[in-house]
N, C-alpha and C positions, 0 to 999 in steps of 0.2 A: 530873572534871578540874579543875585549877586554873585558875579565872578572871579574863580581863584585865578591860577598862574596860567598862563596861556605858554603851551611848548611847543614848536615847531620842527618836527622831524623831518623822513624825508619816503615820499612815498614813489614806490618804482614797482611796477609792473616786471611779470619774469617774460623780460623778453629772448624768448629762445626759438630759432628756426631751424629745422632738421639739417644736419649736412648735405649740401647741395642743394639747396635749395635757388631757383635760379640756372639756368643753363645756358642761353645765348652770352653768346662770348666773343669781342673781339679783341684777340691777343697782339699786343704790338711787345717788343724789350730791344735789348741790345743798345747799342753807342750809336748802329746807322740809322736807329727809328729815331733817335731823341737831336741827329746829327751831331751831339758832343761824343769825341772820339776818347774822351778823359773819363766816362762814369763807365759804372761798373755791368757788365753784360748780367742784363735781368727780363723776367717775361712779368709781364703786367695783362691783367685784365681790368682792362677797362670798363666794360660792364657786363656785369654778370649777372642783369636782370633782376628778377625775386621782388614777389607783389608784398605789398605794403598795407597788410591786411588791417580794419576799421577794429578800433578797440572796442571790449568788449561795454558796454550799457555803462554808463557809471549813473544812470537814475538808476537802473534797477539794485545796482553794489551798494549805494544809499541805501545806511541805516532806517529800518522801519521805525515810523513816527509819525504825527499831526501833519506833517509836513517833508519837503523834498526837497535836500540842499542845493544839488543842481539843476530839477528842473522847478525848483521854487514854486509848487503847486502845495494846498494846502491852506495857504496861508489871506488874509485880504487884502487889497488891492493895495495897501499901503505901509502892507507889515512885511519884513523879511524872514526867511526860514533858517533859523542858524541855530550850531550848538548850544544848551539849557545844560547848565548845573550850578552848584554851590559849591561850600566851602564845606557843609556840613554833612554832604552825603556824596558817596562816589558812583551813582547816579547820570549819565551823559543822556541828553536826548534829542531831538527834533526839537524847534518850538518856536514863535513867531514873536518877535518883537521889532521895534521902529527902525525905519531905514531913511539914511539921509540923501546925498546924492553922489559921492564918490565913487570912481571905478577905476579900471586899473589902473596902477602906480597913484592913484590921489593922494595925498596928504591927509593922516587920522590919527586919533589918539584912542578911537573906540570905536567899534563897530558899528555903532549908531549913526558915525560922520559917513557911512557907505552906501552906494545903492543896491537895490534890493539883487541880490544873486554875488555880494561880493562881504569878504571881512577884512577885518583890520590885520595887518600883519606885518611887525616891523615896520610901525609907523605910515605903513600905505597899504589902499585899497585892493586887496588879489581875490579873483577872481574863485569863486568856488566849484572843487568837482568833486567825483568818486570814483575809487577803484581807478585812477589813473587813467582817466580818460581823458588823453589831450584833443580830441577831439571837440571838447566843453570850454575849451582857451581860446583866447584872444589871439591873434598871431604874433609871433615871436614869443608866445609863451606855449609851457606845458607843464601838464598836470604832477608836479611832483616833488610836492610838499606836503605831509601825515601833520595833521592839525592834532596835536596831543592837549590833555588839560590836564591840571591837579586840581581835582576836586575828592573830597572827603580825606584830604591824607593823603592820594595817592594819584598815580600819574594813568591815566586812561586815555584810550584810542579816541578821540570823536566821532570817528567814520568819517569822516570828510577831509577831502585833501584841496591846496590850492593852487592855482595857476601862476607859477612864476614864469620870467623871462629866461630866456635859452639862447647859444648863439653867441653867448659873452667870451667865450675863452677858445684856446686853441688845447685840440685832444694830441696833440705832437710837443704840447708843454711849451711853445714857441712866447704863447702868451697866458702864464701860468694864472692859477686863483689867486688874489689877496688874501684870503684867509690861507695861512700857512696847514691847517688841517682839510683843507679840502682840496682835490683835484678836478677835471676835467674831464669827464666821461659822457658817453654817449650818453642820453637818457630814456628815448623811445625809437620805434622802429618808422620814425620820418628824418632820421640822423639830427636830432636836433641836440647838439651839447649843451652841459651847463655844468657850475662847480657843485662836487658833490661830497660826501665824508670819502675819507682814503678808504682803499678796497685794500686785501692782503692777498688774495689768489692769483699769483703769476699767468704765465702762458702755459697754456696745459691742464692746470690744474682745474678741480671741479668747481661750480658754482650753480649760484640758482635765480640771482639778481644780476643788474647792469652793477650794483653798487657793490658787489662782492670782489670784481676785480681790480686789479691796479690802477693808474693810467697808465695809458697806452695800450690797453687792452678792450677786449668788449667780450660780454657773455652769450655762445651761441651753443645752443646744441648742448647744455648744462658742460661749457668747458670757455675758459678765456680762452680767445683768438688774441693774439697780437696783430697791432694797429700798421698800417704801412701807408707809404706815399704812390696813390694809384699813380701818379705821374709818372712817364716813363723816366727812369733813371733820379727820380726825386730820393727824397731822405726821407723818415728812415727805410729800410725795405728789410724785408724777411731774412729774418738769419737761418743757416742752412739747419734742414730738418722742420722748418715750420712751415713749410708748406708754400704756394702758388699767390701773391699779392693781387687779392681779385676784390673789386669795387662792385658792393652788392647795393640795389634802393635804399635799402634799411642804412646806408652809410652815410654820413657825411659827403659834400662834393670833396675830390679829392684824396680822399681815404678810402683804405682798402682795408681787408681781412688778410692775413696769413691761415689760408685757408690748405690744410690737408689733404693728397689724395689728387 
């Protein structure tokens, strides 16, 4: 099919784990744990455990169709399974056409330069998944790019999202994003960051996505936690009323939660 505009959103899983989740703990703080007699007296957990549960399917989250974005069944041995529509009808589907040999980060001007299980995106080859399954990524990548189109007039989902690279930025803003509209957030529950559009719900506040919060925050338990330095006596650390600076799996190394309670 002839294709319109190709959109690039951003697709994020609600990564939410109940409060306390996680209980082994070993608490070090204070000037004589860190031996600097200059930082501020703080209790840090180090690790607060909390399993790092397997996302859920993203072949099964794959729109029904001829064919399977990520697990590329369907299709013949030399055709690839990607988004179908037009210009003339708003219309998204499954559907098979030629594949080249690009994979990720390759260099392409159309989907057709790619191999089979990957699309064009931003001039290179990323990896295809669903439902935010970073599980279906390459390493150093995650699933968490909404492959949008405009087809018939109007802008639609595709169902399929893609595997970018993660791991580029600092969530302490040390090393912010180049694009002045995006920040630095967690994005899945293996701590993996990457730049994402700005969130507006502080610490505290409700939310229901990793993208709904600021930086420097993370969404758990449908509330921003505030982001901290598990190191003892690091920067930033919890301001008073936010609760215990505990480094849970789901975090980044390093980083902790201001965690309540």
């Amino acid at each position: 099919m002839w294709r319109s505009s190709l959109i690039f959103g951003w697709s994020l899983a609600t990564f939410l784990c109940a409060i306390g989740c996680g209980t082994s703990a070993t608490v070090s703080g204070g000037p004589s744990a860190a031996g600097d007699a200059g930082c501020t007296d703080q209790h840090v957990v180090e690790d607060g455990g909390g399993v790092v549960e397997s996302p859920d399917s993203g072949v099964s989250a794959c729109p029904n169709g001829i064919c399977n974005y990520q697990a590329q069944t369907g299709c013949a041995a030399d055709k690839a399974c990607r988004p179908q529509f037009s210009a003339s009808s708003p219309d998204v589907s499954p559907g098979c056409e030629a594949a080249g040999s690009g994979k990720s980060g390759a260099s392409c001007t159309a989907s057709t330069d790619c191999a089979i299980g990957f699309f064009c995106a931003d001039g290179a080859c990323r990896k295809q998944c669903c439902g935010a399954d970073w599980s279906a990524c390459d390493s150093g990548e995650s699933c968490i790019r909404q492959l949008q189109v405009k087809a018939g007039g109007k802008i639609i989902d595709s169902g399929m999202d893609l595997c970018f690279p993660v791991n580029n930025c600092d969530p302490f803003g040390i090393e912010p994003c180049s694009d002045p509209t995006l920040e630095c957030k967690i994005v899945d529950p293996t701590g993996a960051v990457a730049c994402l559009p700005k969130g507006s719900a502080g610490p505290g506040d409700a939310c229901d996505t990793a993208n709904a919060c600021v930086a420097g925050t993370y969404c758990v338990a449908h509330s921003c936690r505030a982001l901290c330095n598990a190191d003892v006596c690091g920067q930033p650390v919890c301001a008073a009323g936010q609760g215990t600076c505990i480094h849970f799996n789901r975090d980044p190394v390093g980083v902790g939660e201001c965690t309540p309670g």
